[in-house]
N, C-alpha and C positions, 0 to 999 in steps of 0.2 A: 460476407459482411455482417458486421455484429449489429441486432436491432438499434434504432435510440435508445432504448430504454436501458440499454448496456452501457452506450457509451456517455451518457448521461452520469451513473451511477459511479463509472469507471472516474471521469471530470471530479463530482464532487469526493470520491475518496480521497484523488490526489492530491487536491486542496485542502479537504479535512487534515492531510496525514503533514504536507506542507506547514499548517497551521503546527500545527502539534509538534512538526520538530523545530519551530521558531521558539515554540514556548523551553522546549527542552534548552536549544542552545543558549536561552538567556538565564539561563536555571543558575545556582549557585554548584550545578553537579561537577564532579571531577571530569576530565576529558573521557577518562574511560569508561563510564557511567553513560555518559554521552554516546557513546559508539555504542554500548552495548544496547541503550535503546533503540537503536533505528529501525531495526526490524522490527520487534516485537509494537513497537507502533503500530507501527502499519497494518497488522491483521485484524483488529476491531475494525480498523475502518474500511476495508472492503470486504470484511464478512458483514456491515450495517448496508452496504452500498448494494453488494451483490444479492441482500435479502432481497430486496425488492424488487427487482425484475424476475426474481424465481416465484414470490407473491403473485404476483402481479400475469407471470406466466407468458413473459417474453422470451425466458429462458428456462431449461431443465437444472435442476439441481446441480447434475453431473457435470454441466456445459458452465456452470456459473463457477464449480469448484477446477477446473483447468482453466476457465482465465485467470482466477484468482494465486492460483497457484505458477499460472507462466510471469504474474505480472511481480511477485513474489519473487520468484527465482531472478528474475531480470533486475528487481532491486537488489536483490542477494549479490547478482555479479557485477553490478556498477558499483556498489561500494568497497566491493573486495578490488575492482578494479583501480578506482581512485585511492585506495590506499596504500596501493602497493606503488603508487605512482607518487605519492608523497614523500616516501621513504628515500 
């Protein structure tokens, strides 16, 4: 089981990152612009989220870079999944 102080961090990334692609989709950008940001989004906001439980010393560096990186990957394959399911 992941500390609070993880899944804390993990809440407000998701939201941060929610926010940020609200702002994107009401943007003037092309559709494809739009897709190309959706990841790259997302890693400021859980490398600010995941700092601070590594700070803070709830979690090891290492341990904070595998959820960030599973929770990553998991975005990676829901979007590759939804759009292949659009087509």
């Amino acid at each position: 089981m992941l500390p609070d102080a993880v899944m804390i961090a993990i809440v407000i990334a998701l939201v941060g990152w929610f926010a940020t692609l609200a702002v994107i989709g009401g943007s003037r950008l092309s559709a494809v612009w739009k897709q190309v940001l959706l990841v790259p989004s997302w890693i400021p906001w859980v490398a600010l989220a995941m700092g601070s439980p590594v700070v803070r010393g709830s979690i090891d560096f290492s341990g904070a870079i595998g959820i960030a990186g599973a929770m990553t990957i998991g975005i990676m394959f829901s979007i590759v999944a939804t759009q292949r399911r659009e087509r």
